[in-house]
N, C-alpha and C positions, 0 to 999 in steps of 0.2 A: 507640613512645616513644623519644623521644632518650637516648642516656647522654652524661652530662655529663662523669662522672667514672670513670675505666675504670683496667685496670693501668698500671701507668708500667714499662717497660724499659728498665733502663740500660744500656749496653753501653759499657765500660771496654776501649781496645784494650791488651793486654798481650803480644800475640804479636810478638817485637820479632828472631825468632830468624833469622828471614829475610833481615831486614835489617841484621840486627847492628848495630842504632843504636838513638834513638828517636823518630825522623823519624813525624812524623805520615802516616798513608799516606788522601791527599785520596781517591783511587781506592776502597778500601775503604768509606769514609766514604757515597760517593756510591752506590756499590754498596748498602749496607746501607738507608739512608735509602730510596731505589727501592724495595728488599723489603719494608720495613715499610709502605711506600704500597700496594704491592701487597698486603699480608695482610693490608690493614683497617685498618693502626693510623694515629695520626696524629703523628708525630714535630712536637714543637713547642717546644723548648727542644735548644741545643747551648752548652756550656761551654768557650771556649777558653780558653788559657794564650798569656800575652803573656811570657814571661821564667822560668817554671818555676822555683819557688827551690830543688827539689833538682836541676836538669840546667841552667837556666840556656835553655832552647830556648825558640825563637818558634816558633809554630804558624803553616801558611798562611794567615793569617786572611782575604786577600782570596780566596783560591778555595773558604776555607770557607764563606763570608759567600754566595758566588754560586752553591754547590748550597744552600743553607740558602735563600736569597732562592727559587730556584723551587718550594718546597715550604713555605715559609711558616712555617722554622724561626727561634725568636728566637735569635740571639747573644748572648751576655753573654763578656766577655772578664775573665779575672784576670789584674791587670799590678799587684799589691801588690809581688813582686819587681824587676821592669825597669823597670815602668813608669815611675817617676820618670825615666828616662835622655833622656826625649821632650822635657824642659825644654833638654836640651843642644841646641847646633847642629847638631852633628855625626849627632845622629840623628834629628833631625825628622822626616827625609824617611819612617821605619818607621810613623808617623802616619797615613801616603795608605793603607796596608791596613785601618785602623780605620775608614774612614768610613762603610760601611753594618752597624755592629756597633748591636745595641740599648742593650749598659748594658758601662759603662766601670769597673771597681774598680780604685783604686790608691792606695798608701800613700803620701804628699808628707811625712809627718810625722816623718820619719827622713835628710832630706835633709838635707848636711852640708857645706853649699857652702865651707865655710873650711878643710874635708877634702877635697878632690876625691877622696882613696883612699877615701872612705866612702859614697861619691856614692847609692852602692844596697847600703846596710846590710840585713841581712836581718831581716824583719819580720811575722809572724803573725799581728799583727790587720792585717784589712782593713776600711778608711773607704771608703764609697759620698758 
């Protein structure tokens, strides 16, 4: 018999002590996703952060996106904090790492274009 539905493991990287930052470590990521292919499981959901609203960091989303794509992980990206910034010129060009993501979240609803200081107001509901 098939199982359809088996445990879900999350794995939250918190070990940041090494690097004294909180740089997403792609290496790790690739390492673990491999083991868990190896030990049977089937990783098939990865959450990244486009803009962090407590640190403000972008994650590698293009080299996350390209061990996730050999193994058949979906991406979903959270950009409720940054993401609005993608409207501007000047950062478009951070856009070219989204394009093999599954699902895009981001809040446009707190954009304050008569404020340019408020451009990325901080905001906890997220619109899909």
């Amino acid at each position: 018999t098939e199982q359809i539905v088996g445990s879900v493991r999350c794995v939250q990287e918190t070990d940041h002590k090494e690097r004294n930052s909180f740089e997403f470590d792609v290496k790790a990521y690739e390492n673990q996703v491999e083991q868990d292919v190896q030990d049977g499981l089937i990783p098939f959901w990865f959450g990244a952060s486009f803009g962090t609203t407590s640190t403000g960091i972008i994650e590698p989303i293009a080299d996350i996106c390209a061990i996730s794509k050999k193994h058949g992980v979906f991406v979903t990206v959270d950009a409720a904090y940054a993401g609005s910034a993608l409207i501007c010129d000047e950062y478009k060009h951070l856009a070219e790492q989204l394009k093999d993501i599954g699902f895009f979240v981001v809040n446009l609803s707190l954009i304050h274009i008569s404020e340019p200081t408020r451009l990325l107001s901080i905001s906890y509901a997220v619109f899909c």
